[in-house]
PyMOL Python script that loads the backbone (N, CA, C, O; Angstrom):
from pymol import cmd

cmd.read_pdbstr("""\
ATOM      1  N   UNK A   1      10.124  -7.485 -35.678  1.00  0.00           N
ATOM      2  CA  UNK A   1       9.579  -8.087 -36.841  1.00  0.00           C
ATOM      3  C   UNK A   1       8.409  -7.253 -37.361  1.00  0.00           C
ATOM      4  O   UNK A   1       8.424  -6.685 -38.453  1.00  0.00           O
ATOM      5  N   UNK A   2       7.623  -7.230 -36.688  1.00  0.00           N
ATOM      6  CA  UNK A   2       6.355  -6.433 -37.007  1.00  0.00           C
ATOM      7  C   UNK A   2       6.248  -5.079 -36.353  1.00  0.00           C
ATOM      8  O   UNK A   2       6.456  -5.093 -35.139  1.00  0.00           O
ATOM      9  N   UNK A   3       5.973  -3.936 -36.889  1.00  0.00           N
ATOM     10  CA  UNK A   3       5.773  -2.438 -36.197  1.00  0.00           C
ATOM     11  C   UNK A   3       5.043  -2.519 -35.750  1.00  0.00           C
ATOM     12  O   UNK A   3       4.116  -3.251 -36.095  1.00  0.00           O
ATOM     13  N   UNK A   4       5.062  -1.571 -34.391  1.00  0.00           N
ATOM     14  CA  UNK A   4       4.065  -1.418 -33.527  1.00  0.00           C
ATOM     15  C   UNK A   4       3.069  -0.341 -34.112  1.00  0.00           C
ATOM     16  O   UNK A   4       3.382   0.620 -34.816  1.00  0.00           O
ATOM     17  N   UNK A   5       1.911  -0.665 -33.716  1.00  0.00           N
ATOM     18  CA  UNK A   5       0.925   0.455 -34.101  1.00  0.00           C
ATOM     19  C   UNK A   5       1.048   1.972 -33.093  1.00  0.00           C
ATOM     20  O   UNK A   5       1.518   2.072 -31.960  1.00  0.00           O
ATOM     21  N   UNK A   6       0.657   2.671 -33.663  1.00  0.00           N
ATOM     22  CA  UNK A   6       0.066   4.015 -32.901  1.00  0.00           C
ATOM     23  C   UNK A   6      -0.092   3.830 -31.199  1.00  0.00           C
ATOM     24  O   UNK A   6       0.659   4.200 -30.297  1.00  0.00           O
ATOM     25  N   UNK A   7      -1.384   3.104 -31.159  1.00  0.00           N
ATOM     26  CA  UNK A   7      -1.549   3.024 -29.875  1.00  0.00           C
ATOM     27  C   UNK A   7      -0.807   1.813 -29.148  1.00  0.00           C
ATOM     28  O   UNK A   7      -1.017   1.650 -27.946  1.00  0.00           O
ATOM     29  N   UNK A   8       0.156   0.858 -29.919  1.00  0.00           N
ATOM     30  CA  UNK A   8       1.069   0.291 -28.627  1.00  0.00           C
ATOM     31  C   UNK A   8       2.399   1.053 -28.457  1.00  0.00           C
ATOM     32  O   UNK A   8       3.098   0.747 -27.491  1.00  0.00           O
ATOM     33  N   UNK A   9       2.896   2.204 -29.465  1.00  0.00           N
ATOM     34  CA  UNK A   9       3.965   2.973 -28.716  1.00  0.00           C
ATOM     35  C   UNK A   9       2.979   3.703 -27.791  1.00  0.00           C
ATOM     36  O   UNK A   9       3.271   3.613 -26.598  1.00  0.00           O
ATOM     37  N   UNK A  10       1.950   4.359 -28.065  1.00  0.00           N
ATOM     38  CA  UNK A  10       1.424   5.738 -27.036  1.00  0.00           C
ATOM     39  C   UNK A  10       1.410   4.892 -25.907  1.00  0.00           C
ATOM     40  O   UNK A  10       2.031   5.362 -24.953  1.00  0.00           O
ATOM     41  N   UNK A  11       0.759   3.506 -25.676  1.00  0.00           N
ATOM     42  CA  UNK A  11       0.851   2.666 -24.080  1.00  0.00           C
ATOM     43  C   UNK A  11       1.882   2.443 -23.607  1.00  0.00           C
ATOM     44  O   UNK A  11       1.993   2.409 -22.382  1.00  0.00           O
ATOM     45  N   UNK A  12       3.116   2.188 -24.570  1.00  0.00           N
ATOM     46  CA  UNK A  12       4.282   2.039 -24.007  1.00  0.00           C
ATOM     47  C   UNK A  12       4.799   3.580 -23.418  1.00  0.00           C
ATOM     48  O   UNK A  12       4.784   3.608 -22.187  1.00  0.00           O
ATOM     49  N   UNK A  13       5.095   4.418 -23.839  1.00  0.00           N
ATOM     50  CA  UNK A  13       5.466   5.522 -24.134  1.00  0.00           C
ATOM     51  C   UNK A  13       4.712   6.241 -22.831  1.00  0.00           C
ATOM     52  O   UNK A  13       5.212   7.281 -22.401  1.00  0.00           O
ATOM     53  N   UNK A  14       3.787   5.823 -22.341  1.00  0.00           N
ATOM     54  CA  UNK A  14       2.891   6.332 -21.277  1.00  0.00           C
ATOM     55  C   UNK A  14       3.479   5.469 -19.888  1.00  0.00           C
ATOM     56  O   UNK A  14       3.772   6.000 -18.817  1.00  0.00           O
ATOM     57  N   UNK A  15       3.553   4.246 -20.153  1.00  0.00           N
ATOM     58  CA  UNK A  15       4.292   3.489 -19.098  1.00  0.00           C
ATOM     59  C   UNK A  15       5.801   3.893 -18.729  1.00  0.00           C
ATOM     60  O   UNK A  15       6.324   3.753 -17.623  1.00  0.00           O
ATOM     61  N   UNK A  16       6.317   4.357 -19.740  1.00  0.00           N
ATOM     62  CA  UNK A  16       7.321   5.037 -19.323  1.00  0.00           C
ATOM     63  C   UNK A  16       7.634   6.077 -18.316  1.00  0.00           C
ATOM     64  O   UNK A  16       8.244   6.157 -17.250  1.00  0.00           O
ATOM     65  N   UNK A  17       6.980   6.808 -19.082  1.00  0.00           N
ATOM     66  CA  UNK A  17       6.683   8.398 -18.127  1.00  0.00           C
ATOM     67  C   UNK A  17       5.942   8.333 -16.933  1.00  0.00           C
ATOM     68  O   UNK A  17       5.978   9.359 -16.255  1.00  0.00           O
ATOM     69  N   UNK A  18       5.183   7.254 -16.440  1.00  0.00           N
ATOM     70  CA  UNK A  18       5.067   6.982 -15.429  1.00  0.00           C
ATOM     71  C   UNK A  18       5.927   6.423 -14.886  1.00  0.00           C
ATOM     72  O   UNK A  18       5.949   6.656 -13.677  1.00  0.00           O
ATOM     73  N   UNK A  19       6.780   5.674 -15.286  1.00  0.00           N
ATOM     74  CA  UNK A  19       7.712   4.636 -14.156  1.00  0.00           C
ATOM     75  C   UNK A  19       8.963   5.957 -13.827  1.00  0.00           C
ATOM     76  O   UNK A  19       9.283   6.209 -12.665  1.00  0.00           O
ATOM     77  N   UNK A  20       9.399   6.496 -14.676  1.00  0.00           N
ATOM     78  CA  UNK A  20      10.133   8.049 -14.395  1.00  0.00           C
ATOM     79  C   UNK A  20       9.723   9.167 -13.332  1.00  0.00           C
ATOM     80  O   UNK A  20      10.447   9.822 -12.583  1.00  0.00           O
ATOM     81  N   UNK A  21       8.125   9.186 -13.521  1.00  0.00           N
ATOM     82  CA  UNK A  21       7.580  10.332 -12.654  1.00  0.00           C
ATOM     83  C   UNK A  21       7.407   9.291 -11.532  1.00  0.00           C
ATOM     84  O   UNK A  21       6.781   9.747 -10.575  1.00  0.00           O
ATOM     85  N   UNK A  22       7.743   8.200 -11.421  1.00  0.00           N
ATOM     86  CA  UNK A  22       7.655   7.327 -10.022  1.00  0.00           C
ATOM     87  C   UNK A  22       9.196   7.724  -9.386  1.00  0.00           C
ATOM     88  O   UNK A  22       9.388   8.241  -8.286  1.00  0.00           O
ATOM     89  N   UNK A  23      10.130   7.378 -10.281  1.00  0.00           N
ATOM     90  CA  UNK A  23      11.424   7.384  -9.807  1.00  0.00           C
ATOM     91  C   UNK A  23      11.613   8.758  -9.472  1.00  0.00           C
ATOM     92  O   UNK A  23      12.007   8.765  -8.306  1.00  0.00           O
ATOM     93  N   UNK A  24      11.536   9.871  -9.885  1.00  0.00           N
ATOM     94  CA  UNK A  24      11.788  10.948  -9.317  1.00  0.00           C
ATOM     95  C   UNK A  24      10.896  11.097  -8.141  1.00  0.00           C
ATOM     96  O   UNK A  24      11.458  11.195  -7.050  1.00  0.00           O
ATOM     97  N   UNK A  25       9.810  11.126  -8.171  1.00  0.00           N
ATOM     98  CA  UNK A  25       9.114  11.025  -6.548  1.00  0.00           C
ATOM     99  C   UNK A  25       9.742  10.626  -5.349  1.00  0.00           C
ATOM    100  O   UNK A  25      10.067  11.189  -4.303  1.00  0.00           O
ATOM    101  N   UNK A  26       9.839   9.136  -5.957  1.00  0.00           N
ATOM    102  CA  UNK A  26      10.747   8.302  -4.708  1.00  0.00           C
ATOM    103  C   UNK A  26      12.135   8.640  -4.726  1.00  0.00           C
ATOM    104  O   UNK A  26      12.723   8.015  -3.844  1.00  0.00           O
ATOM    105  N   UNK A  27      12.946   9.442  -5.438  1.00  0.00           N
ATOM    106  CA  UNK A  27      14.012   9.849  -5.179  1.00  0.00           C
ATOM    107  C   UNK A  27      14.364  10.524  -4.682  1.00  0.00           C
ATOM    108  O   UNK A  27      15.470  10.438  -4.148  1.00  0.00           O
ATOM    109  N   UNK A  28      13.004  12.347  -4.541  1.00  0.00           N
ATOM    110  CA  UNK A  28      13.151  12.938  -3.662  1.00  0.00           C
ATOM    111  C   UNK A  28      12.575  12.939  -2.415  1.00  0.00           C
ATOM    112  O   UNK A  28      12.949  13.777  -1.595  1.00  0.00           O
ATOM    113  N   UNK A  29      11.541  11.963  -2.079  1.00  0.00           N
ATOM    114  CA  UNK A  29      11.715  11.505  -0.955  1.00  0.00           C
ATOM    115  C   UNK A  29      12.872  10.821  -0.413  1.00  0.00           C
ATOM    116  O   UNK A  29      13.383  11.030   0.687  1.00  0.00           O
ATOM    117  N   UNK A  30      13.111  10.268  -0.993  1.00  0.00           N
ATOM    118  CA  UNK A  30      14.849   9.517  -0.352  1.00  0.00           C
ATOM    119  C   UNK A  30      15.811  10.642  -0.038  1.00  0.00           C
ATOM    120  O   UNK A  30      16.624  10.607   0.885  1.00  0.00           O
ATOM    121  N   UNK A  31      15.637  11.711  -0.943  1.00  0.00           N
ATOM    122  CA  UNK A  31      16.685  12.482  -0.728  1.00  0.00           C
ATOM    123  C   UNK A  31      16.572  13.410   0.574  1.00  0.00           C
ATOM    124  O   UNK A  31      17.508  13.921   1.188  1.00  0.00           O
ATOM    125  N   UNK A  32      15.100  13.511   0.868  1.00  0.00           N
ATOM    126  CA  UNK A  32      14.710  14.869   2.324  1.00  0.00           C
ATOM    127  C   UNK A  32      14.845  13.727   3.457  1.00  0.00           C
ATOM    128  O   UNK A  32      15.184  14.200   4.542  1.00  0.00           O
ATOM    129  N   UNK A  33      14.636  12.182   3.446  1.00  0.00           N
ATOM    130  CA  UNK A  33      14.569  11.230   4.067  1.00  0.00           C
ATOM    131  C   UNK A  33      15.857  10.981   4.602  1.00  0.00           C
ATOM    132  O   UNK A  33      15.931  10.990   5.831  1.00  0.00           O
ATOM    133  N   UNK A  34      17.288  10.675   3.699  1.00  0.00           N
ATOM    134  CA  UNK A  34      18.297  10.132   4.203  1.00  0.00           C
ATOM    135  C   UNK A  34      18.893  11.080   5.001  1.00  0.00           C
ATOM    136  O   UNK A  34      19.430  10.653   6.023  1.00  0.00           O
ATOM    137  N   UNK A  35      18.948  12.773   4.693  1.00  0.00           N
ATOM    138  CA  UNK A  35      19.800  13.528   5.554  1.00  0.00           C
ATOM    139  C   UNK A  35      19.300  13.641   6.916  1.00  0.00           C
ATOM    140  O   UNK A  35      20.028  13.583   7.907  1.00  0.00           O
ATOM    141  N   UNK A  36      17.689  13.850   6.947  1.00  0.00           N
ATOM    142  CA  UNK A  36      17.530  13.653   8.055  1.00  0.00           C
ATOM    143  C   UNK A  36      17.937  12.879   9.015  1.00  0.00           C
ATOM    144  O   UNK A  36      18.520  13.164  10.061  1.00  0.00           O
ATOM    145  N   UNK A  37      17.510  11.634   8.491  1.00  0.00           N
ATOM    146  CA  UNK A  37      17.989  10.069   9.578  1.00  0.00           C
ATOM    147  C   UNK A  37      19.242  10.579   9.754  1.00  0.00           C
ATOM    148  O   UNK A  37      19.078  10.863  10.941  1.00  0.00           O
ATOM    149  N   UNK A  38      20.188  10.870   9.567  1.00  0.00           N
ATOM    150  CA  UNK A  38      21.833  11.191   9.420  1.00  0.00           C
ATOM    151  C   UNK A  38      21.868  12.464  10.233  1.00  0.00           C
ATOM    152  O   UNK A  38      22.974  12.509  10.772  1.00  0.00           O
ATOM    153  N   UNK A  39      21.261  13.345  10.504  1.00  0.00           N
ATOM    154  CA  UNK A  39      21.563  14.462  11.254  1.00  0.00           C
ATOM    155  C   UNK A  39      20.676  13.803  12.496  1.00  0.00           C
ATOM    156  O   UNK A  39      20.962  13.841  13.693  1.00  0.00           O
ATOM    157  N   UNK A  40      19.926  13.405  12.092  1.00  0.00           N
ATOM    158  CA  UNK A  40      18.900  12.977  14.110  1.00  0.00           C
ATOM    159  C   UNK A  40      19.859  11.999  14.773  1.00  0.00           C
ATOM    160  O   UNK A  40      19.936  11.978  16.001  1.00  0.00           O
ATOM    161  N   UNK A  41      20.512  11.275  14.099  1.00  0.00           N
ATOM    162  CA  UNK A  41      21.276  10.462  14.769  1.00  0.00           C
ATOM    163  C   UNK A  41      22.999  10.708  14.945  1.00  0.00           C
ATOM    164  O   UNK A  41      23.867   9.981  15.428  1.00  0.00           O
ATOM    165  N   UNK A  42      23.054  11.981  14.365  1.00  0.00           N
ATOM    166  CA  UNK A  42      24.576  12.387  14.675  1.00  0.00           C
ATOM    167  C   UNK A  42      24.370  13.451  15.987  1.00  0.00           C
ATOM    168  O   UNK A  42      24.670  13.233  17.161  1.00  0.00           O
ATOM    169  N   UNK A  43      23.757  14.680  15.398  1.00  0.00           N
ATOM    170  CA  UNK A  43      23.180  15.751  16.089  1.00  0.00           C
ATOM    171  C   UNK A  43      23.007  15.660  17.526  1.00  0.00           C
ATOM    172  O   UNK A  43      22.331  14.727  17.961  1.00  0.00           O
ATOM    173  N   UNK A  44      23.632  16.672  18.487  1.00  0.00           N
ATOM    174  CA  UNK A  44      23.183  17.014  19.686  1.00  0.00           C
ATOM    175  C   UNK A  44      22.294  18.265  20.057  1.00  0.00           C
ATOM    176  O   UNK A  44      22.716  19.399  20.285  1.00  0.00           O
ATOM    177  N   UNK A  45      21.134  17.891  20.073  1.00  0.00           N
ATOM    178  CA  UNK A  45      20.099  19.345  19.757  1.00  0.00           C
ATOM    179  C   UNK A  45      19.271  19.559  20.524  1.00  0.00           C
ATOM    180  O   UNK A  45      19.176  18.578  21.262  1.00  0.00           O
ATOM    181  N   UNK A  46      18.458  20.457  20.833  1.00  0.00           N
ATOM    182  CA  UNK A  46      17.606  20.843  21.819  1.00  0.00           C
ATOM    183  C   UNK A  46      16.031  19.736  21.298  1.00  0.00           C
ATOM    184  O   UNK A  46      16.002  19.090  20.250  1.00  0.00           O
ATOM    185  N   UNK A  47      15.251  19.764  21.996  1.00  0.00           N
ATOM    186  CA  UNK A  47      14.445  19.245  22.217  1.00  0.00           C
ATOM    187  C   UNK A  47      13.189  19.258  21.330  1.00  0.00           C
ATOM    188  O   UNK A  47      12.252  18.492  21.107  1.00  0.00           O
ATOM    189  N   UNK A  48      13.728  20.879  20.788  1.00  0.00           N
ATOM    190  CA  UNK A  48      12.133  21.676  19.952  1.00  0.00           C
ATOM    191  C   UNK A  48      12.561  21.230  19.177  1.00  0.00           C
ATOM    192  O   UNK A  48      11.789  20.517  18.535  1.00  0.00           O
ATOM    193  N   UNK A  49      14.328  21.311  18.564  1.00  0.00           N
ATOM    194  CA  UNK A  49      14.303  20.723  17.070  1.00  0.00           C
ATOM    195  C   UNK A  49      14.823  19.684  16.545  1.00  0.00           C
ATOM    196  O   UNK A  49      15.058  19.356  15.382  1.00  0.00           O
ATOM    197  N   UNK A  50      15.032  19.021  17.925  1.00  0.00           N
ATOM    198  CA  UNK A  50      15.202  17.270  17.773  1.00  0.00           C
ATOM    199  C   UNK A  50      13.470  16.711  17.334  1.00  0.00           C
ATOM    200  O   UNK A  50      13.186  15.955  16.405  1.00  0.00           O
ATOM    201  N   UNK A  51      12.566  17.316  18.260  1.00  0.00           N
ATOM    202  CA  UNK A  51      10.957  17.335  17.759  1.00  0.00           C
ATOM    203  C   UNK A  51      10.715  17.554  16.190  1.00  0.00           C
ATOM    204  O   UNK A  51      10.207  16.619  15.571  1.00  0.00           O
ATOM    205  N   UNK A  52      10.957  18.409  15.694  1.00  0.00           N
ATOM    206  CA  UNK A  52      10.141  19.191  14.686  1.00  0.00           C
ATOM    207  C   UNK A  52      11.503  18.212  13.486  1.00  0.00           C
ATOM    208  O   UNK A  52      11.095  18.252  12.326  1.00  0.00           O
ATOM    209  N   UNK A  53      12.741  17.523  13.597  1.00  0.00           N
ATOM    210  CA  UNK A  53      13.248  16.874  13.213  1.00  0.00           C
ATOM    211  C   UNK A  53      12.941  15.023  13.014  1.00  0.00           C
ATOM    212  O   UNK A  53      13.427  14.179  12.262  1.00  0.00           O
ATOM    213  N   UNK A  54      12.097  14.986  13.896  1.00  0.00           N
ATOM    214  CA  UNK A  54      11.270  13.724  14.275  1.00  0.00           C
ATOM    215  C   UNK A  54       9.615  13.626  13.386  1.00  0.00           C
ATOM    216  O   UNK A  54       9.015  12.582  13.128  1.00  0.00           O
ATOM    217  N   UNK A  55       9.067  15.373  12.975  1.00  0.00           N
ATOM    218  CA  UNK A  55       8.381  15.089  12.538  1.00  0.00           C
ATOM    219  C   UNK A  55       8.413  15.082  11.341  1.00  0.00           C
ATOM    220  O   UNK A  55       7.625  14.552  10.558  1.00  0.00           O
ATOM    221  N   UNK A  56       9.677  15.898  11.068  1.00  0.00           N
ATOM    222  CA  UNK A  56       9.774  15.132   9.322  1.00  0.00           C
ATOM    223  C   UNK A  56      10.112  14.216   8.315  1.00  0.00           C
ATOM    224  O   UNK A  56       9.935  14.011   7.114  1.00  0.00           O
ATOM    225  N   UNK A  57      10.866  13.590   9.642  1.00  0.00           N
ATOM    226  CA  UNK A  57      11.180  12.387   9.116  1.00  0.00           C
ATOM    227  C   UNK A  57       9.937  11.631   9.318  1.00  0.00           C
ATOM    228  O   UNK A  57       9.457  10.988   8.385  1.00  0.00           O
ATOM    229  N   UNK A  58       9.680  11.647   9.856  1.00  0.00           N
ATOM    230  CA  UNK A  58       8.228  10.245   9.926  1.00  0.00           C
ATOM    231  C   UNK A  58       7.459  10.559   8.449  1.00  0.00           C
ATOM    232  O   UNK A  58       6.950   9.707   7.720  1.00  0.00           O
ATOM    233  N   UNK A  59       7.529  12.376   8.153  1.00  0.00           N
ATOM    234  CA  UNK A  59       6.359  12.493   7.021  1.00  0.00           C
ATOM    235  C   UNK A  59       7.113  12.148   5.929  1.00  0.00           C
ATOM    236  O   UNK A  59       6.430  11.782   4.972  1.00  0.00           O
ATOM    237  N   UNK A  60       8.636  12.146   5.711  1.00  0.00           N
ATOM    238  CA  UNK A  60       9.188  11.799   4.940  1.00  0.00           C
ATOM    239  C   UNK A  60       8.950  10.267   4.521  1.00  0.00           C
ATOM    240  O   UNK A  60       8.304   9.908   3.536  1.00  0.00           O
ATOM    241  N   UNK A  61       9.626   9.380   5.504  1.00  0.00           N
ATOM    242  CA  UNK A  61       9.335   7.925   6.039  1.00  0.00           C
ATOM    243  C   UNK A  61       7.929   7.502   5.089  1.00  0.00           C
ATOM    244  O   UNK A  61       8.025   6.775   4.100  1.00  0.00           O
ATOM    245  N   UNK A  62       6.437   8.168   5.636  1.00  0.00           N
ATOM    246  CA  UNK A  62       5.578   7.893   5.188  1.00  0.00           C
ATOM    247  C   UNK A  62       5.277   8.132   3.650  1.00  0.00           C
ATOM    248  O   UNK A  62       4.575   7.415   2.937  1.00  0.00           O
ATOM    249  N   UNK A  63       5.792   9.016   3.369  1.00  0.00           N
ATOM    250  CA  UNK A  63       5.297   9.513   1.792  1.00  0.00           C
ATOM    251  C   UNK A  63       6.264   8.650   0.663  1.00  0.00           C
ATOM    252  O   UNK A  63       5.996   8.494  -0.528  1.00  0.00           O
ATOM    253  N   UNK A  64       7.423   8.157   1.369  1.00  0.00           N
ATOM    254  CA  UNK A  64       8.153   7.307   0.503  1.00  0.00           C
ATOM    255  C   UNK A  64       7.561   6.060   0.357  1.00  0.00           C
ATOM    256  O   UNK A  64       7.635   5.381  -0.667  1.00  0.00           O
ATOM    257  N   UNK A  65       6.744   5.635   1.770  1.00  0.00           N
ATOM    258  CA  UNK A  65       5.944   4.548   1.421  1.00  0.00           C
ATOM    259  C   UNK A  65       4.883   4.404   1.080  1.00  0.00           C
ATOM    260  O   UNK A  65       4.445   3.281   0.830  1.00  0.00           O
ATOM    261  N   UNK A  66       4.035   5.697   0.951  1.00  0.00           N
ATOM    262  CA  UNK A  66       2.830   5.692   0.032  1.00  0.00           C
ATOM    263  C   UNK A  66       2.932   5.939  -1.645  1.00  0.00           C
ATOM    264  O   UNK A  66       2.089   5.345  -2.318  1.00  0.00           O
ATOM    265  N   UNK A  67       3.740   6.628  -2.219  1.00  0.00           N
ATOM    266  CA  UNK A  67       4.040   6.998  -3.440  1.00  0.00           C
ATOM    267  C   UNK A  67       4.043   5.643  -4.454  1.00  0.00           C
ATOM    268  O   UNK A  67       3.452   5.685  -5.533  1.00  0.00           O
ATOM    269  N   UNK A  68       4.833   4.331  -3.961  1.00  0.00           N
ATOM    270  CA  UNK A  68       4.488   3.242  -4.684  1.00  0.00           C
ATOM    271  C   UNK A  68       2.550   3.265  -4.554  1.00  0.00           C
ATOM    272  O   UNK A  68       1.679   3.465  -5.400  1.00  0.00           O
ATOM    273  N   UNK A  69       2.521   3.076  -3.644  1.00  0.00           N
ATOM    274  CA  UNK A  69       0.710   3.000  -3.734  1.00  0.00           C
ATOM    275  C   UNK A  69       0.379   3.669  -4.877  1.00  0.00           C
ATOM    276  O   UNK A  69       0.186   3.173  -5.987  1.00  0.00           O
ATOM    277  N   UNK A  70       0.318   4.873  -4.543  1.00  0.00           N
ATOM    278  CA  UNK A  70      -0.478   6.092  -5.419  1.00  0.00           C
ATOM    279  C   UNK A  70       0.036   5.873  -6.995  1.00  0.00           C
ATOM    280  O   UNK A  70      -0.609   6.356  -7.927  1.00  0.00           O
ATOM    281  N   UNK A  71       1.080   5.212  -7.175  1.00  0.00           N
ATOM    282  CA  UNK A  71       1.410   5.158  -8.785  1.00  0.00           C
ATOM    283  C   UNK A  71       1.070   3.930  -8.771  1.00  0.00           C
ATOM    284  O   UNK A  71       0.689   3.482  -9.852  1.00  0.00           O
ATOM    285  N   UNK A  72       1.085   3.205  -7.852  1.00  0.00           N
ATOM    286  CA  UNK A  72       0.998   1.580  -8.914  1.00  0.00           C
ATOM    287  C   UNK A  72      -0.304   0.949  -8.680  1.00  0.00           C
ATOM    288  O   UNK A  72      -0.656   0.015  -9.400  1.00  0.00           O
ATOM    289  N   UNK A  73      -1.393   1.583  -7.293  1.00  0.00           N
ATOM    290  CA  UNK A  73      -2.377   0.769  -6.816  1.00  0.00           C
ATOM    291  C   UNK A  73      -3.227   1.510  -6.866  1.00  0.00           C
ATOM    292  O   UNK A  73      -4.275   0.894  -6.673  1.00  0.00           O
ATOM    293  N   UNK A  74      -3.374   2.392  -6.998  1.00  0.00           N
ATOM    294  CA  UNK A  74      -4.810   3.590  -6.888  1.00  0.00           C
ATOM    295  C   UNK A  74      -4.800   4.130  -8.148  1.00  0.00           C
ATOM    296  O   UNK A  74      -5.895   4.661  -8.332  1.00  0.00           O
ATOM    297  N   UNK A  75      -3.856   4.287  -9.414  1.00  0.00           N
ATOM    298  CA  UNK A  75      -4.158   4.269 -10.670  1.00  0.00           C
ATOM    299  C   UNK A  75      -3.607   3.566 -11.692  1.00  0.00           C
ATOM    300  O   UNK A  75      -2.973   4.002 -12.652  1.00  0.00           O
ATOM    301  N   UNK A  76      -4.032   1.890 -11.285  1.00  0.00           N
ATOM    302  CA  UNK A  76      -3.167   1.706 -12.382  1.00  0.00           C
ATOM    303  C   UNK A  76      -3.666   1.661 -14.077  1.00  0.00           C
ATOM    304  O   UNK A  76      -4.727   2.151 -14.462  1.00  0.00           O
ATOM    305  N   UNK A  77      -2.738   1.018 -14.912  1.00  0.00           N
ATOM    306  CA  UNK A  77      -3.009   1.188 -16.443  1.00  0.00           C
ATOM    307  C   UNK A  77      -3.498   0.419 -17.126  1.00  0.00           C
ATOM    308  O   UNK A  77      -2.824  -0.579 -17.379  1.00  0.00           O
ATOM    309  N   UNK A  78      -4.520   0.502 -17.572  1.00  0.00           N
ATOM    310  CA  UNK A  78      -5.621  -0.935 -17.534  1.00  0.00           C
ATOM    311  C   UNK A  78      -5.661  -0.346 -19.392  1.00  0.00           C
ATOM    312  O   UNK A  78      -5.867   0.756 -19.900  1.00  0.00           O
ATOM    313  N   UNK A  79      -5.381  -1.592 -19.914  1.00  0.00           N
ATOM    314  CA  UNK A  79      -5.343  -2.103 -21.444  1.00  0.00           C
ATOM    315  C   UNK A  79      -6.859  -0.953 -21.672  1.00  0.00           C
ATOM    316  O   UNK A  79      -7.584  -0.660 -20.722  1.00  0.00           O
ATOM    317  N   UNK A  80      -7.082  -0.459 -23.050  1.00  0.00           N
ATOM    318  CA  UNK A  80      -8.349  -0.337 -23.427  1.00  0.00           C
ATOM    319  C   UNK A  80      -8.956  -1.369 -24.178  1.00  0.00           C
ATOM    320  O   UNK A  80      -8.563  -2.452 -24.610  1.00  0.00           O
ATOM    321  N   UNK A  81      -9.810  -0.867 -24.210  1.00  0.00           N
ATOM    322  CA  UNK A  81     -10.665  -2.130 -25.272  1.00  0.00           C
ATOM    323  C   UNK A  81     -10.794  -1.715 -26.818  1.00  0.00           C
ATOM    324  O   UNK A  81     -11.253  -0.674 -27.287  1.00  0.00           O
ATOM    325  N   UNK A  82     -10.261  -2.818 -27.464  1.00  0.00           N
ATOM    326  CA  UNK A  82     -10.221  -2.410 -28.757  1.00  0.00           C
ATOM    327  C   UNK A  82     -11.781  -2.583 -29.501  1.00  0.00           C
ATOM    328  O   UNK A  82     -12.697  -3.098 -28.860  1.00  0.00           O
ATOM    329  N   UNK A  83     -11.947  -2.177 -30.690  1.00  0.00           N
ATOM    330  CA  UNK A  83     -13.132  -2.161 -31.284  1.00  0.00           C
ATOM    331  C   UNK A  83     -12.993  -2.537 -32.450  1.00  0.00           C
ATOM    332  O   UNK A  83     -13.969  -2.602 -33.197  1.00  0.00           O
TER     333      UNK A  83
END
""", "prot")
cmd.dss("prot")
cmd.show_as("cartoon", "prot")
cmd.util.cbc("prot")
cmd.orient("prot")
C-alpha cells in the first residue's frame, strides 16, 4: 500500500545480507563437519590421524555452534533512532 522509504529498504536489505552471510557460514561449517563425523566413524586409522581427525571435528563441532552467537548475539541490529 504505502512505499517504503530509503532507510526501511536499506534495514531490510541489510537484514538480508546478514541472514545469507549466516547461512553460508553455517553451511560451511556443516560441510568440513559432516565428512569428518563420516570418515572417523567409518575409517580404520592409526592413532596420529584418528587424533588430529578428532581435533577437527570438535573445532568444526564448535564453530558451527558459535557462529549463531556471533551473528545473532554479539551484534545484533538495533532500529536507529529517528529524528
Amino acid at each position: 500500500m504505502f512505499a517504503e522509504n530509503g532507510h526501511e529498504a536499506a534495514m531490510k536489505r541489510r537484514q538480508q545480507m546478514k541472514f545469507r552471510r549466516f547461512i553460508a557460514c553455517e553451511g560451511a561449517a556443516l560441510a568440513v563437519l559432516a565428512p569428518l563425523v563420516i570418515l572417523g566413524l567409518t575409517l580404520d586409522i592409526g592413532p596420529a590421524l584418528r587424533w588430529l581427525m578428532n581435533i577437527f571435528t570438535i573445532a568444526a563441532a564448535i564453530s558451527a555452534a558459535v557462529i549463531p552467537i556471533v551473528f545473532y548475539a554479539v551484534t545484533p541490529t538495533l532500529p536507529e533512532l529517528e529524528r
